[in-house]
C-alpha positions in Angstrom: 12.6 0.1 -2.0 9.6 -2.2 -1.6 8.6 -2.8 2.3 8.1 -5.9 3.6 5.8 -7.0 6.4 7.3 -10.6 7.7 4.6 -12.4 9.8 4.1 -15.6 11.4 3.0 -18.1 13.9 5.0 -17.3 17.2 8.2 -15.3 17.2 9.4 -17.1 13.8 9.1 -13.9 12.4 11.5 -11.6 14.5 14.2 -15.0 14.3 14.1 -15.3 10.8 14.8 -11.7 9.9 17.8 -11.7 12.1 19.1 -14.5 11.0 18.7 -13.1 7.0 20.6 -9.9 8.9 23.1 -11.8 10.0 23.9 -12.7 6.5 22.8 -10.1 4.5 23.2 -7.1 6.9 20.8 -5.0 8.9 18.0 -3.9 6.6 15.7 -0.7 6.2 11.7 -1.0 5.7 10.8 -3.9 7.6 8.6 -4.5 10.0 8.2 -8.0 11.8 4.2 -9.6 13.5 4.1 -12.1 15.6 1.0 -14.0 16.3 0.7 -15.5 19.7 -1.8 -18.1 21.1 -5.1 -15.8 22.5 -4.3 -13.9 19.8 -7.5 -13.2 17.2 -8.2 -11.7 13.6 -8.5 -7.9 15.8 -4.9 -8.4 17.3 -3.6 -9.1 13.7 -5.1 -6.3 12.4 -3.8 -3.5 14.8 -0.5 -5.1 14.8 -1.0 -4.4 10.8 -1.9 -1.2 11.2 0.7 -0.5 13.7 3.4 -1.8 11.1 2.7 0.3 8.2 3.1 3.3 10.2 6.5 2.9 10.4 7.1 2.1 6.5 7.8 3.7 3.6 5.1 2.2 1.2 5.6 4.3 -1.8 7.1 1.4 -4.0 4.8 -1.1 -3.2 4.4 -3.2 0.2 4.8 -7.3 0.4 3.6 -9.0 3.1 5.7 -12.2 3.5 4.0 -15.1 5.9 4.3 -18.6 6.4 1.7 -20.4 5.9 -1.4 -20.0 2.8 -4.7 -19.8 4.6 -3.4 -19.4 8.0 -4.4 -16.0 10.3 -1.6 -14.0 9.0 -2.3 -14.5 5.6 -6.0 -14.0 6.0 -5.0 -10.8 7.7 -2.4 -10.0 5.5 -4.6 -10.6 2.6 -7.6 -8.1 3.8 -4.9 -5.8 3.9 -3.8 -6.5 0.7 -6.5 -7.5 -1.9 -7.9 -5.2 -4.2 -4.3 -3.0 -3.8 -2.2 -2.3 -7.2 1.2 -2.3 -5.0 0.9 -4.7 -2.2 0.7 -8.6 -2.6 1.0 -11.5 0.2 3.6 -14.4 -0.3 3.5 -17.1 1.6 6.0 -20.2 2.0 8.8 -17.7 3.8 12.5 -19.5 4.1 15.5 -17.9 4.9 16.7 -18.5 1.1 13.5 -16.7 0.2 13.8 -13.7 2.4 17.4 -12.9 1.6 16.6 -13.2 -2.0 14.0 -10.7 -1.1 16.7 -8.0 0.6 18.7 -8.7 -2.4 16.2 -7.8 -4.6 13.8 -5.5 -3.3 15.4 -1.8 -4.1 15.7 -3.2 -8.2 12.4 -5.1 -9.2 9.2 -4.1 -9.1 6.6 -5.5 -6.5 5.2 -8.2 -9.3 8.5 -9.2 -10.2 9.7 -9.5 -6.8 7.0 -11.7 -6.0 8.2 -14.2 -9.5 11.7 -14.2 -8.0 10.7 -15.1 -4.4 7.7 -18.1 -6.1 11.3 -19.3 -8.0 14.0 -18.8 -5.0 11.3 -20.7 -3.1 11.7 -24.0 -5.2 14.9 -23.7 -6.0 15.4 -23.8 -2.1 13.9 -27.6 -1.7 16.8 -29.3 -2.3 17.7 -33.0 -1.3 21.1 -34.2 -0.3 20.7 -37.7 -1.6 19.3 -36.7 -5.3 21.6 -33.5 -5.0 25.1 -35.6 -4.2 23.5 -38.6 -7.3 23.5 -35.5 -10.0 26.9 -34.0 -9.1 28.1 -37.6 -9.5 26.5 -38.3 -12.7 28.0 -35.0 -13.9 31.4 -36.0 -13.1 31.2 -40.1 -14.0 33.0 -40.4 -10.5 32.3 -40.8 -6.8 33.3 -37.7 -4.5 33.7 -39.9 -1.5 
């Protein structure tokens, strides 16, 4: 099972894994970083460091953040570059993470990372162009 590393600005990260619990059930092999205002590059690091102690990294580690560029990506991705079996994603949604704890024990760390880029889109979805195709579809109005 792939081990995942969610981090973010502020306590996003601890919320948005229980809320994917609370759908998908309690899961194994992950590890949650906050980063707080004060906080620096150092803090990051040893809250890294302090993660991966308590995962199993054997099949690959993915480091799941919010935003591309931001500190936990920069940390994330000192962590990870140059590594066959870690990679950082960034973009994290709730569709995207429970997509991930669907996926995570069957696909490899590459492919996990394709499913997430795609469950990603597919998660933008408008209510005005969604409700204008489902009519089209059926020729009539569902209202």
């Amino acid at each position: 099972m792939i081990a995942l590393i969610i981090a973010t600005h502020g306590a996003f990260s601890r919320e948005i894994v229980k809320s994917a619990e609370m759908i998908f059930g309690k899961q194994e092999n992950v590890a949650t970083v906050t980063f707080s205002p004060g906080e620096g590059p150092d803090d990051l690091k040893r809250k890294y460091e302090e993660a991966l102690h308590g995962l199993d990294v054997r099949d690959g580690l993915l480091f799941m953040v919010d935003l591309f560029g931001g500190s936990p990506f920069n940390a994330a991705s000192n962590f990870a570059a140059g590594k066959e079996n870690m990679d950082v994603i960034t973009g994290l949604s709730l569709p995207m993470l429970i997509e991930c704890f669907s996926k995570r024990d069957s696909l490899n760390l590459e492919a996990l990372v394709d499913e997430m880029s795609q469950t990603a889109v597919e998660g933008v979805k408008s209510l005005n162009k969604t409700l204008g195709e489902a009519e089209n579809d059926s020729g009539e109005d569902d209202f």
